[in-house]
C-alpha positions as CSV (number, residue, x, y, z in Angstrom):
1,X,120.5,125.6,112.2
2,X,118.9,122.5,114.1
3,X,116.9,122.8,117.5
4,X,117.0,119.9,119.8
5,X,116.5,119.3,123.1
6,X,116.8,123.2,123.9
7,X,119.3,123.6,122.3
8,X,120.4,125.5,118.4
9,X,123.5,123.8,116.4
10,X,125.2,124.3,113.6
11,X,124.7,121.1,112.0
12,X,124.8,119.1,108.4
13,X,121.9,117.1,107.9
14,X,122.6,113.6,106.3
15,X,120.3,110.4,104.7
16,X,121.9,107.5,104.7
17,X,120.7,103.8,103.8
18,X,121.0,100.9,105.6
19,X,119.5,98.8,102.8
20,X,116.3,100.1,100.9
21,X,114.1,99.7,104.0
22,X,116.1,101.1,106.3
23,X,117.0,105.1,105.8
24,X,118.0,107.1,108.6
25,X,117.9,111.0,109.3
26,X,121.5,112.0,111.2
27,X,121.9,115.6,112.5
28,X,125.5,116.0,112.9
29,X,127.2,119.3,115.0
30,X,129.2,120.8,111.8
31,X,132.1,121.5,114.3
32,X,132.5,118.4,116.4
33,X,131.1,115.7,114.5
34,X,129.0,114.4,117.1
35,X,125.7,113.3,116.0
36,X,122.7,115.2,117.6
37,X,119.9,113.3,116.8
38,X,118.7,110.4,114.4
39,X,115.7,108.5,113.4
40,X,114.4,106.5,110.7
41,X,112.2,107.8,108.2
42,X,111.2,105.5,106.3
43,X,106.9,106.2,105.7
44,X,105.1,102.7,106.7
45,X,101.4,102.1,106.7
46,X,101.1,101.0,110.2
47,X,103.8,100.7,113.1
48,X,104.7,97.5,114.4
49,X,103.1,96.4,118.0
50,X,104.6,99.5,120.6
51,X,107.8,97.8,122.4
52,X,109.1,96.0,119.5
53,X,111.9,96.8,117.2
54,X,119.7,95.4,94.6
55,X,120.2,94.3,91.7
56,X,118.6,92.4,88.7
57,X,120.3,89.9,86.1
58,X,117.5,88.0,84.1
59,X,116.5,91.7,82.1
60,X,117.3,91.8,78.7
61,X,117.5,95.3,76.7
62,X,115.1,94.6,73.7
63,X,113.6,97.0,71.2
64,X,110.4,99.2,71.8
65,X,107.1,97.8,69.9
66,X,104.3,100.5,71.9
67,X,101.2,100.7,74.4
68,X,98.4,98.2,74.9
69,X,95.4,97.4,77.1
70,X,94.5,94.4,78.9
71,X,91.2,92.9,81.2
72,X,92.4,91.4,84.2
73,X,91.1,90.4,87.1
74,X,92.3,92.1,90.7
75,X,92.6,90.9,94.1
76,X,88.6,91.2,94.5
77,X,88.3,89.1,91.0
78,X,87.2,92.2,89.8
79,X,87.8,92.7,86.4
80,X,90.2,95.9,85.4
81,X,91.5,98.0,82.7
82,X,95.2,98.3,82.8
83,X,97.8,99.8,80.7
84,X,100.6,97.7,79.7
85,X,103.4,98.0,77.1
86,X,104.8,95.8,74.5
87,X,108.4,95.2,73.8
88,X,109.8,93.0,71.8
89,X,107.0,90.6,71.6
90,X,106.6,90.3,75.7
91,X,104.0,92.5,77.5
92,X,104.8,94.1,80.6
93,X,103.3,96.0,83.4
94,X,104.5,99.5,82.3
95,X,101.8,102.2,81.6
96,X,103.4,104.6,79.3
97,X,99.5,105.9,78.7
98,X,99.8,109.3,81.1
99,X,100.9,112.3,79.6
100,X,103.8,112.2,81.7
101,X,105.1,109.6,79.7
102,X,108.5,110.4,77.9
103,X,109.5,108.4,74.8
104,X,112.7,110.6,73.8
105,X,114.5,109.4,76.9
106,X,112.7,106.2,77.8
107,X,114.9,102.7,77.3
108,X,112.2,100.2,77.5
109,X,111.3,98.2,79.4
110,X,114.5,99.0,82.1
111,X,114.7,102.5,81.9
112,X,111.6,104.0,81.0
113,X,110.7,108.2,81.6
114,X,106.9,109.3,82.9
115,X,105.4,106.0,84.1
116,X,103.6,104.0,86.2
117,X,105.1,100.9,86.8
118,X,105.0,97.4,88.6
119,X,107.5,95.3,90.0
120,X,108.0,92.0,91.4
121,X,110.1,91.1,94.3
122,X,110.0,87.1,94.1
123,X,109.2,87.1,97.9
124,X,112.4,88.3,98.7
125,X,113.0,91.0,101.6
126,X,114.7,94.2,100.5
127,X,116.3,94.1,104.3
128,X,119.0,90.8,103.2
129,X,121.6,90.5,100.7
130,X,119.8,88.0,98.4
131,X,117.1,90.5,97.2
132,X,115.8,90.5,94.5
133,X,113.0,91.8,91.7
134,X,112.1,92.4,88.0
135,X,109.5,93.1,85.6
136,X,106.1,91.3,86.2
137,X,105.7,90.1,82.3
138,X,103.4,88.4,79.8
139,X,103.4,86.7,76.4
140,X,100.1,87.5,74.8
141,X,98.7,90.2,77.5
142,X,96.6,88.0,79.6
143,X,97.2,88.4,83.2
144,X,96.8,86.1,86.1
145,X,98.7,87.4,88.9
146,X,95.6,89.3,90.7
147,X,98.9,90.7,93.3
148,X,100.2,92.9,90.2
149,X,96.7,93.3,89.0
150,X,95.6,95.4,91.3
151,X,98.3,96.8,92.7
152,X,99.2,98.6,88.9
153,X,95.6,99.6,88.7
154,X,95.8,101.4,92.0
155,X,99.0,103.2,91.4
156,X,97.1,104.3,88.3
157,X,94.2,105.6,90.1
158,X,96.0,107.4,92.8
159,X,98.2,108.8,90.1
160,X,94.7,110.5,88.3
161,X,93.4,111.8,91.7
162,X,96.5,114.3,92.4
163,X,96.8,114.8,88.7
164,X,93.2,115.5,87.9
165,X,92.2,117.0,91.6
166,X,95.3,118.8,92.2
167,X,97.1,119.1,88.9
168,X,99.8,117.3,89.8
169,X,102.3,115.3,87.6
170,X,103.3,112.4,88.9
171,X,104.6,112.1,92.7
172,X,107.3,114.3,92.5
173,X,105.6,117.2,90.6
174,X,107.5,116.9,87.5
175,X,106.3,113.8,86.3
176,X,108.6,111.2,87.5
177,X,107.9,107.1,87.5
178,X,105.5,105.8,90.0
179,X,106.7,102.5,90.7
180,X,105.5,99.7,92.8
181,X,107.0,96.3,94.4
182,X,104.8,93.6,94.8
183,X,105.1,90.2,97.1
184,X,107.9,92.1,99.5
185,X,108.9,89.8,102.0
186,X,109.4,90.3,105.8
187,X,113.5,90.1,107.1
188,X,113.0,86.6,108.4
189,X,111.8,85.4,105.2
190,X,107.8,85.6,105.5
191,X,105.4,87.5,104.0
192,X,105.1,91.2,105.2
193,X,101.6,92.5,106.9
194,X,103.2,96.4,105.7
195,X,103.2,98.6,103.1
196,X,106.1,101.2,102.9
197,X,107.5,104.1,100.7
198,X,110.9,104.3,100.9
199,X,111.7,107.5,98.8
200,X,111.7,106.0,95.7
201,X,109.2,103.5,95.5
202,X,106.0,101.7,97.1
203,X,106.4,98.4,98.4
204,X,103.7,96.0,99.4
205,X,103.5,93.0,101.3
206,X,101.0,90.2,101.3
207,X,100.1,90.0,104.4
208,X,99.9,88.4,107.9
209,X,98.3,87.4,110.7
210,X,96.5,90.8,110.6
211,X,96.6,91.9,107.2
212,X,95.3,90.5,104.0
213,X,97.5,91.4,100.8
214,X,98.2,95.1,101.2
215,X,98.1,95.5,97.7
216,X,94.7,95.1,98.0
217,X,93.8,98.6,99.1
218,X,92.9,101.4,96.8
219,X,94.0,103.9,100.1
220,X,96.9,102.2,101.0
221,X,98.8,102.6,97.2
222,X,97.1,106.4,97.8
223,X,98.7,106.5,101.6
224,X,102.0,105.5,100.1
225,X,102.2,107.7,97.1
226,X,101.0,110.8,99.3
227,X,104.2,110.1,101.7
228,X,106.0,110.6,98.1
229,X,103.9,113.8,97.2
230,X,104.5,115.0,100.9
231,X,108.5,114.3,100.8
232,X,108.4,116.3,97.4
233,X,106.5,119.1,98.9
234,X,106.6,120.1,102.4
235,X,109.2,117.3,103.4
236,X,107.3,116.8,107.2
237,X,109.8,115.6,109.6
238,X,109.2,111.7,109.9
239,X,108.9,112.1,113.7
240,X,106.9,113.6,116.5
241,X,103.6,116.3,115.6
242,X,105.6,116.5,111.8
243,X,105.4,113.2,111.2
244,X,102.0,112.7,112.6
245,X,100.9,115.2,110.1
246,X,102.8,113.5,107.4
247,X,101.2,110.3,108.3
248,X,97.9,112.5,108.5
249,X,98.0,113.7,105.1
250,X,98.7,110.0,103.9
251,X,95.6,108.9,105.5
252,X,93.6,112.3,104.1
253,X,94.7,111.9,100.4
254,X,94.3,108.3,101.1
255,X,90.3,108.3,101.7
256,X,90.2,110.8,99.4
257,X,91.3,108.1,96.7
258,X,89.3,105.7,97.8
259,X,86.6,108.2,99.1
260,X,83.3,106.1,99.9
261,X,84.1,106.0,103.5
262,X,86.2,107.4,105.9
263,X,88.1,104.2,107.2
264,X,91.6,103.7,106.3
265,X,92.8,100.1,105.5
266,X,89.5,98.6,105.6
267,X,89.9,96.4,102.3
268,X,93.3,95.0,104.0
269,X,93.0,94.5,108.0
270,X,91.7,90.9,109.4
271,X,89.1,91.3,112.0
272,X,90.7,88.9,113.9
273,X,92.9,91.4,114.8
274,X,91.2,94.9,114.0
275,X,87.7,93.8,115.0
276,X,86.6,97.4,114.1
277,X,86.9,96.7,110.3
278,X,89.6,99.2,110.2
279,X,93.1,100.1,110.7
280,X,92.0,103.2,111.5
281,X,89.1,105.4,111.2
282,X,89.0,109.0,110.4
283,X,85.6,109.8,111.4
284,X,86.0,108.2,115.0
285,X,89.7,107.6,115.5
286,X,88.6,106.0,118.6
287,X,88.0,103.5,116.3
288,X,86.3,101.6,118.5
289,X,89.0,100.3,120.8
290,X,90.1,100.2,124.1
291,X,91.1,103.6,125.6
292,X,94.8,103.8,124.8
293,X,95.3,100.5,123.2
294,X,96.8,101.3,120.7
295,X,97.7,98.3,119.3
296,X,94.2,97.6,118.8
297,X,93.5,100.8,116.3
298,X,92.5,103.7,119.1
299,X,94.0,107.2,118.3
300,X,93.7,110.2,119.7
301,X,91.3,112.5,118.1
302,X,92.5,115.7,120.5
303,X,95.5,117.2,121.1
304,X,94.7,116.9,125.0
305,X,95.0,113.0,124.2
306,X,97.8,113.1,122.3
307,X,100.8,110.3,122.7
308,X,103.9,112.0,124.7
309,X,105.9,109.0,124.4
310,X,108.8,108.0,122.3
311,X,107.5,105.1,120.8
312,X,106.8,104.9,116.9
313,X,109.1,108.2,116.3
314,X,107.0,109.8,118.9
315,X,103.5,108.9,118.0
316,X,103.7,109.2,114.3
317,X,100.8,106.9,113.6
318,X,99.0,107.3,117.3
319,X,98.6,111.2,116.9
320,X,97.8,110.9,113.1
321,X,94.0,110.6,114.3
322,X,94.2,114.3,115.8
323,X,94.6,116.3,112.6
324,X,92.3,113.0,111.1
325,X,89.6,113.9,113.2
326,X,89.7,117.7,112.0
327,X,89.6,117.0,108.1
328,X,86.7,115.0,108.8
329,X,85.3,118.0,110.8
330,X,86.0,120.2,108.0
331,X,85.2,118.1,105.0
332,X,81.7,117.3,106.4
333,X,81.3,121.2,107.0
334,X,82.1,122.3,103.7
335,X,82.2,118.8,101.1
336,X,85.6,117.1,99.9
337,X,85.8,118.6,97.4
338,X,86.7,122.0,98.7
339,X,88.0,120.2,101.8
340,X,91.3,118.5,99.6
341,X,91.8,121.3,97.8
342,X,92.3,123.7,100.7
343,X,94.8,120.8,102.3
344,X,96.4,120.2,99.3
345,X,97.5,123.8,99.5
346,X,98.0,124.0,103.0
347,X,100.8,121.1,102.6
348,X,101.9,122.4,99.3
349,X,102.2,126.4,99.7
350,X,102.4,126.8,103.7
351,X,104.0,124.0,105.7
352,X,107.4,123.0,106.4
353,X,110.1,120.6,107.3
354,X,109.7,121.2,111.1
355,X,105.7,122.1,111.0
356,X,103.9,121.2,114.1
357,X,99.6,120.8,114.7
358,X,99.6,124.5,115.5
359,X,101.2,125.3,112.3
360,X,99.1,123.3,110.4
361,X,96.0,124.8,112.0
362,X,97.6,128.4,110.7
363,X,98.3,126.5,106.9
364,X,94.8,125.5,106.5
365,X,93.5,128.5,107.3
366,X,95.6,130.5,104.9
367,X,95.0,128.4,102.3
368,X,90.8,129.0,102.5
369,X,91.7,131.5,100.5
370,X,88.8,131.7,97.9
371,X,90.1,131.7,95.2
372,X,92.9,128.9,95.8
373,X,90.1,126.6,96.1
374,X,87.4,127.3,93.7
């Protein structure tokens, strides 16, 4: 039963892809066929200014020779630990370390079971025919590409918050891969200033006029593997206060990653174009901007300045900064560590599909429960 616009049908709800950036949520009346409503869905890490609108043939099957370690040096030229695997004499940027990690049904390196695992797209763009990726490899384990450094050490470190903090295997619950696409390209060919997960995967750009590789940021891989965690869980509608939660508890799970600060994209905005540091800031959502520029980084940080418009699936990323602002409230009252457990159960145990700010509210109370977050 779907509610829109006053309104209760009977209606199937479909996903359909475009292409693998594109997916689209269609609510179709189950006795005319008329679609109701549709929007897309896919989870980004920003919106785009307000106004504005596979396959792989150079990977051989070889035969499995086991885990390794490597130094390498990351986007910061900060030197990392990284998990890597060896198959037939060629290292490649598969950790099969976690113990999600499945060797029974693994076919390494193409079809491997319980890992964490990067991927490059050769600058192509995912939105036109002649896309294209495969594995990110080396010969003798030394590693020079600082891109797929640091974005296989971040999906490692997001991967041990929710599974250390929250006890949580892997994105989907169960221990699924946790895969990443590196140097994604923009539709007319350039370099993309985004990150997205597209239900499936996380894909990073390198950057723009405004952003810096996004595979930079330890909160962005978190912001994009908690749109996974949140799609496996409560499933938040991609669209109006849903979606602004599900943005929300990107952001929250996001600085909780990467948790000396409260700022969200810091490591990958230009200040050229975010002179605030910041994408946006979770502590002052304001972020220093403009009243109602929101181009500029200002969000809303109460629900009496909330976005009413129709833009950005109505506000996704504007009204974010609302239930933002009150984690921040509540994590300073009673510490983070208390503070992402009780959300983590809120968005886990309580909330649903079609969940709004005032459901959320009722969510995190319920799940204060004392003994859910000792």
């Amino acid at each position: 039963i779907y509610p829109f616009d006053g309104n209760f049908y009977l209606a199937y709800h479909i996903t359909a892809y475009k292409n693998i950036v594109e997916r689209w949520e269609y609510f179709v009346d189950a006795n005319t066929g008329k679609i109701i409503h549709k929007y897309q869905s896919i989870c980004k890490f920003h919106q785009h200014k307000l106004g504005t609108e596979v396959g792989c043939n150079h990977i051989k099957e070889v035969v499995v020779d086991g885990k390794a370690t490597a130094n390498a040096l990351d986007l910061f030229n900060v030197n990392r630990l990284i998990n890597t695997y060896e198959v037939g004499n060629k290292y490649y940027l598969i950790d099969g370390s976690r113990d999600i990690f499945s060797s029974t049904p693994s076919k390494l390196p193409n079809d491997p079971s319980g890992v964490i695992w990067t991927i490059d797209a050769f600058n192509t763009s995912p939105q036109l025919d002649n896309f294209n990726y495969g594995h990110v490899t080396s010969s003798n384990n030394i590693w020079n590409n600082k891109t797929a450094v640091s974005s296989h050490y971040n999906g490692g470190k997001a991967y041990e918050y929710f599974r250390n903090t929250h006890n949580r295997k892997s994105i989907n619950g169960i221990g699924g891969n946790i895969i990443s696409l590196i140097n994604v390209a923009d539709e007319d060919g350039k370099t993309m200033g985004n990150a997205f997960w597209n239900g499936q995967a996380m894909f990073y750009g390198n950057g723009d006029d405004a952003f810096l590789p996004l595979a930079r940021g330890l909160d962005v891989a978190g912001h994009e593997m908690t749109h996974g965690v949140v799609e496996s869980t409560s499933n938040l509608e991609y669209e109006g206060e849903s979606g602004a939660l599900n943005e929300s508890f990107a952001d929250i799970f996001g600085a909780m990653i990467d948790r000396d600060d409260w700022k969200i994209g810091e490591d990958v905005v230009k200040t050229s174009a975010f002179p605030s540091g910041a994408l946006r800031n979770m502590e002052d959502p304001h972020n220093g901007a403009p009243t109602n520029d929101f181009n500029s980084g200002w969000q809303p940080r109460h629900y009496s300045e909330r976005y009413k418009g129709n833009e950005d699936n109505g506000g996704v990323h504007i009204n974010s900064g609302i239930p933002n602002f009150a984690f921040f409230k509540f994590a300073t009252a009673v510490g983070k560590e208390k503070a992402e457990k009780v959300f983590y159960r809120a968005l886990t145990n309580y909330l649903t599909k079609s969940s709004k700010f005032v459901d959320c509210r009722i969510a995190v109370i319920k799940a204060t429960d004392r003994k859910s977050v000792v």
